[in-house]
PyMOL Python script that loads the backbone (N, CA, C, O; Angstrom):
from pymol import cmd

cmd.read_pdbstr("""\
ATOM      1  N   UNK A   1     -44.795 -34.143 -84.818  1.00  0.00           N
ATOM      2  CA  UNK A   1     -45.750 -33.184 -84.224  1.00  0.00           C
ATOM      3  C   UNK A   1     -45.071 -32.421 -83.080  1.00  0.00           C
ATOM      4  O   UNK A   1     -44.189 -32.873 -82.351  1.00  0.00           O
ATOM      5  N   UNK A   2     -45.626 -31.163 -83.030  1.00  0.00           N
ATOM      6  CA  UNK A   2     -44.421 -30.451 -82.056  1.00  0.00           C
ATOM      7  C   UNK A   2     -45.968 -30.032 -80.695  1.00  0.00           C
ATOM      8  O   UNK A   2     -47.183 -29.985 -80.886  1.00  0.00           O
ATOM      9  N   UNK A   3     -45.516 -29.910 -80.004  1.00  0.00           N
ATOM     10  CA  UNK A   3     -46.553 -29.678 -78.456  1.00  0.00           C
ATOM     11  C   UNK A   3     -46.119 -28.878 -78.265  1.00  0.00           C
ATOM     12  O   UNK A   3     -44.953 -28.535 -78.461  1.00  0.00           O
ATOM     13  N   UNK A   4     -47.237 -28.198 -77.678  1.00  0.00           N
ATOM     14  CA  UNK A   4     -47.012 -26.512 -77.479  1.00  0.00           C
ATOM     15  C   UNK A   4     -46.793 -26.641 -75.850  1.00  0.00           C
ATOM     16  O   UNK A   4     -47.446 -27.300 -75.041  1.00  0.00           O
ATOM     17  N   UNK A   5     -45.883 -25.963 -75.687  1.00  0.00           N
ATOM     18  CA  UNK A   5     -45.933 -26.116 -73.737  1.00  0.00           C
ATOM     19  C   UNK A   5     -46.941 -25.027 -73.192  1.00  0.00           C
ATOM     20  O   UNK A   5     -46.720 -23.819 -73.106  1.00  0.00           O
ATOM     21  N   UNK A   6     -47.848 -25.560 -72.916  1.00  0.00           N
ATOM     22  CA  UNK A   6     -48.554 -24.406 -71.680  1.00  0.00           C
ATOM     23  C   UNK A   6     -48.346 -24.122 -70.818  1.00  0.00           C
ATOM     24  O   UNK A   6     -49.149 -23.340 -70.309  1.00  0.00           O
ATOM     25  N   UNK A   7     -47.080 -24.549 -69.976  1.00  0.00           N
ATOM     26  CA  UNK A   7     -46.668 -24.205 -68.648  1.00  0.00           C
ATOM     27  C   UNK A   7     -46.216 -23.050 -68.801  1.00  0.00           C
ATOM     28  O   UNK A   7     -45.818 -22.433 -67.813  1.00  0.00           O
ATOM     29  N   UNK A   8     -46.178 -22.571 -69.881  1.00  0.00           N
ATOM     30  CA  UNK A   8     -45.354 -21.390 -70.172  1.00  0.00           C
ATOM     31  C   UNK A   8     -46.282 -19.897 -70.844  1.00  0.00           C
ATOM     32  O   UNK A   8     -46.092 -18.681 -70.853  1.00  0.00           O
ATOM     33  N   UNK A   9     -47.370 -20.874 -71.367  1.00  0.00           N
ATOM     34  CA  UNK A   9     -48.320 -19.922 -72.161  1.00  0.00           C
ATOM     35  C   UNK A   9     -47.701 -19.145 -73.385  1.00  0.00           C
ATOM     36  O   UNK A   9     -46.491 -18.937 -73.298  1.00  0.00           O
ATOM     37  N   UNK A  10     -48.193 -18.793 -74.247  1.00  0.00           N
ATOM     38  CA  UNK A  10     -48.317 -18.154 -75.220  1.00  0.00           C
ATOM     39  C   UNK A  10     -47.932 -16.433 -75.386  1.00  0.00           C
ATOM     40  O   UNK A  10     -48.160 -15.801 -74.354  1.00  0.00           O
ATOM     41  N   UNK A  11     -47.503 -15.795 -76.297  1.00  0.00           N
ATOM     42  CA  UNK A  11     -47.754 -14.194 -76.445  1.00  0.00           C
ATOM     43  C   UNK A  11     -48.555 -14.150 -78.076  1.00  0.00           C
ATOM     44  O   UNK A  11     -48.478 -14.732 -79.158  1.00  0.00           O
ATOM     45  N   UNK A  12     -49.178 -13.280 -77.554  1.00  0.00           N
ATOM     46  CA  UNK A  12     -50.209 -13.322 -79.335  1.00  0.00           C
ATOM     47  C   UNK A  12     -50.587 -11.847 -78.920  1.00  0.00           C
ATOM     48  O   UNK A  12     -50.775 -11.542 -77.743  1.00  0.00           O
ATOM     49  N   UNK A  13     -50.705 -10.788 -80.154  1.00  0.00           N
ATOM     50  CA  UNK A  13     -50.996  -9.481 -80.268  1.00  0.00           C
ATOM     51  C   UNK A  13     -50.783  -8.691 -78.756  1.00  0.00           C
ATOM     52  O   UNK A  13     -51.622  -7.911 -78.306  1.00  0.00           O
ATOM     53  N   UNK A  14     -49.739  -8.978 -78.188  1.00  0.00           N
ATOM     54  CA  UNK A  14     -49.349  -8.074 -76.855  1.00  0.00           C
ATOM     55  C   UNK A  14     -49.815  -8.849 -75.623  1.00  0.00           C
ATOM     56  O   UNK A  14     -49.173  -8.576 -74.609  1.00  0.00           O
ATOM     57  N   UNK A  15     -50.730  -9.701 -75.491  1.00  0.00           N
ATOM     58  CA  UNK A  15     -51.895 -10.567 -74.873  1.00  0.00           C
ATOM     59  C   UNK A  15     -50.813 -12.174 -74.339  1.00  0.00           C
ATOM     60  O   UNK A  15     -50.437 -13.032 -75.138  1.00  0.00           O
ATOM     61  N   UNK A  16     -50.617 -12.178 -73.294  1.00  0.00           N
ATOM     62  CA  UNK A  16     -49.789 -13.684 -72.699  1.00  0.00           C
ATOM     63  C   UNK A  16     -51.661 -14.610 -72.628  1.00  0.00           C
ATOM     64  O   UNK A  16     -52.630 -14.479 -71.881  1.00  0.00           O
ATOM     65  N   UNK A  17     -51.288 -15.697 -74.121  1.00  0.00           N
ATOM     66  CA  UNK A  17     -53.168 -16.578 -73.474  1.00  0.00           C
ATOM     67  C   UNK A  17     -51.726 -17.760 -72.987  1.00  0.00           C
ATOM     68  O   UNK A  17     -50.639 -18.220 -73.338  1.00  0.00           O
ATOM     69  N   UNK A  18     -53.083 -17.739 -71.623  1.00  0.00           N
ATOM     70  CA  UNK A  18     -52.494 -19.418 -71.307  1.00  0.00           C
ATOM     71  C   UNK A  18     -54.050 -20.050 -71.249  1.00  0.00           C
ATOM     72  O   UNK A  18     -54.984 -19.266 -71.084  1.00  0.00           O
ATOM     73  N   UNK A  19     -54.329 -21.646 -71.403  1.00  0.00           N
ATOM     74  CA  UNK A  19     -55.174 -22.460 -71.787  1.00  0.00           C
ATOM     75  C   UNK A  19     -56.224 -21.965 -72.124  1.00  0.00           C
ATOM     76  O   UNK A  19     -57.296 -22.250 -71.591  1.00  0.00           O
ATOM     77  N   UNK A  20     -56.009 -20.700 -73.570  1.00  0.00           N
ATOM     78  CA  UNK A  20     -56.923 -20.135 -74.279  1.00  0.00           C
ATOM     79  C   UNK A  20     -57.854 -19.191 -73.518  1.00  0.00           C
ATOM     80  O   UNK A  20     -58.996 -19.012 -73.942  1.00  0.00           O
ATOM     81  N   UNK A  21     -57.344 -18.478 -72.226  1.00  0.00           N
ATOM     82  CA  UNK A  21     -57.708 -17.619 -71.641  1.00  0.00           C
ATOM     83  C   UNK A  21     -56.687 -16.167 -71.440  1.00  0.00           C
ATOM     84  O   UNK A  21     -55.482 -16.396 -71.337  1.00  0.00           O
ATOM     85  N   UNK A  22     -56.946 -15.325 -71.407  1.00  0.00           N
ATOM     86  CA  UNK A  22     -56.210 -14.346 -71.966  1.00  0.00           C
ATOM     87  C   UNK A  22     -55.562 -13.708 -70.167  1.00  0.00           C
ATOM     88  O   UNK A  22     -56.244 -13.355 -69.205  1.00  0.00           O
ATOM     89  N   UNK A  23     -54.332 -13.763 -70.280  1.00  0.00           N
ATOM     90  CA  UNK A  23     -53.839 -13.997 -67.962  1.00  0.00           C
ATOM     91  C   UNK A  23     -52.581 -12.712 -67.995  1.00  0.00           C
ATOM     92  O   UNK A  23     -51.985 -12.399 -66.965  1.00  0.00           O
ATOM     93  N   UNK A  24     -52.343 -12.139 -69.161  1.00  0.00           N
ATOM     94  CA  UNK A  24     -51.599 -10.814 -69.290  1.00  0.00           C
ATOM     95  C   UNK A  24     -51.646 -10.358 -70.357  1.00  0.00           C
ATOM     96  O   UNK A  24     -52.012 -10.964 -71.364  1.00  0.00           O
ATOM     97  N   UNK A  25     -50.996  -8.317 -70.252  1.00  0.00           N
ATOM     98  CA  UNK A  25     -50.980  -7.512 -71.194  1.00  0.00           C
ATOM     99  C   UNK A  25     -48.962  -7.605 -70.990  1.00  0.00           C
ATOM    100  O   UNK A  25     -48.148  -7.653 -70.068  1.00  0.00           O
ATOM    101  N   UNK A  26     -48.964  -7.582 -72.771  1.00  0.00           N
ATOM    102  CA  UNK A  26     -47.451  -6.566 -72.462  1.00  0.00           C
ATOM    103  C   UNK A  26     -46.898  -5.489 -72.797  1.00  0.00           C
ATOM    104  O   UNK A  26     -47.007  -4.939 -73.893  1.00  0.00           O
ATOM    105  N   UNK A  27     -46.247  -5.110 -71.837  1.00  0.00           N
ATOM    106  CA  UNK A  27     -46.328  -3.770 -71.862  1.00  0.00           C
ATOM    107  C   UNK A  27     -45.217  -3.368 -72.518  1.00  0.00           C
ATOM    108  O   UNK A  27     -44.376  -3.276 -71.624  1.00  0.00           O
ATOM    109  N   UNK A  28     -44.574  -2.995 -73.809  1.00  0.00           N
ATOM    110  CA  UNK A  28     -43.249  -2.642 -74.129  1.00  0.00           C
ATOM    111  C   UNK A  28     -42.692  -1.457 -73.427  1.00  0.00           C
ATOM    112  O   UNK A  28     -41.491  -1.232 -73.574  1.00  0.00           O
ATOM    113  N   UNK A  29     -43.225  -0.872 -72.873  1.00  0.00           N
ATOM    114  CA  UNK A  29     -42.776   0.543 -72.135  1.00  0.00           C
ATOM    115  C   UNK A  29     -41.655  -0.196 -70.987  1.00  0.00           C
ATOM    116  O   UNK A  29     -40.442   0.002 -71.053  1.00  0.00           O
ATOM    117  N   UNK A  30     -42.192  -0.916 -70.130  1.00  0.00           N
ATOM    118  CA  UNK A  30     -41.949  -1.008 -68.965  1.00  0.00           C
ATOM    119  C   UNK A  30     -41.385  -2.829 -69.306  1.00  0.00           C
ATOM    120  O   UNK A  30     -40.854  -3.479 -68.406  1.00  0.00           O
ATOM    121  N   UNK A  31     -41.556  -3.261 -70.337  1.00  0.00           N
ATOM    122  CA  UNK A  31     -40.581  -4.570 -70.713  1.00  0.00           C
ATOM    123  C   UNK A  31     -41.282  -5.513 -69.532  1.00  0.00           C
ATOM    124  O   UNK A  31     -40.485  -6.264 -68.969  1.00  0.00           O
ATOM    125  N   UNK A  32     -42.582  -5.572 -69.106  1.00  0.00           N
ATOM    126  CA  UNK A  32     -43.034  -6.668 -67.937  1.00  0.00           C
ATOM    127  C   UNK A  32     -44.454  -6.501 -68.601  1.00  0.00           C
ATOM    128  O   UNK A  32     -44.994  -5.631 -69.284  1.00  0.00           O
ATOM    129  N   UNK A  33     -44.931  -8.133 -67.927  1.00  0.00           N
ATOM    130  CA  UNK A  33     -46.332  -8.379 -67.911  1.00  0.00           C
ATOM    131  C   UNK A  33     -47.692  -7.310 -67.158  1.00  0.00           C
ATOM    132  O   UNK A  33     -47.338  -6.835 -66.079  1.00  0.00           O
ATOM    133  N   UNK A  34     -48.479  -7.093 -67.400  1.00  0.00           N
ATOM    134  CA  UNK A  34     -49.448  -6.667 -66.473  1.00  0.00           C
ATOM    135  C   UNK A  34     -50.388  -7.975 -66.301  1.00  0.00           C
ATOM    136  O   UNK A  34     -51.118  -8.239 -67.256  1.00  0.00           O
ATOM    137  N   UNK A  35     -50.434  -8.867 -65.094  1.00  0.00           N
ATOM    138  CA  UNK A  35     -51.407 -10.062 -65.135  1.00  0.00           C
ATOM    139  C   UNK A  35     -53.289  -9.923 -65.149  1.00  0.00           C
ATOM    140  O   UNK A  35     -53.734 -10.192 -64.033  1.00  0.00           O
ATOM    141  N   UNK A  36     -53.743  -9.776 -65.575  1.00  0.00           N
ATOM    142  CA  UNK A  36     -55.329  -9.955 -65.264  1.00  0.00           C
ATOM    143  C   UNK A  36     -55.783 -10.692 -64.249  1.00  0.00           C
ATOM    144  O   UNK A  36     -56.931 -10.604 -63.813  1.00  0.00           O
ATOM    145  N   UNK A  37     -54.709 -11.634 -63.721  1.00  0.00           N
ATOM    146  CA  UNK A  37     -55.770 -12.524 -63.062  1.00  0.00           C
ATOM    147  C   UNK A  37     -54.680 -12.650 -61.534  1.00  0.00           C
ATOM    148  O   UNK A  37     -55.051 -13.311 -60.563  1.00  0.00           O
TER     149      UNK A  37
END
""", "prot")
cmd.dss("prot")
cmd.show_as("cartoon", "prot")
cmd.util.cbc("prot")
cmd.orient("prot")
């Protein structure tokens, strides 16, 4: 079984989810996160 690290969070459709809450956009323009939170 492989464990997903959440310390690190996820990228899914442009969207960084960490513990299934959605905490950045990414931006390919500018190659960085925009955080939400």
């Amino acid at each position: 079984m492989v464990e997903e690290d959440l310390s690190v969070g996820r990228c899914h459709n442009n969207i960084l989810w960490y513990e299934n809450k959605a905490v950045g956009l990414w931006h390919n323009d500018e190659n960085d996160f925009l955080f939400l939170v």
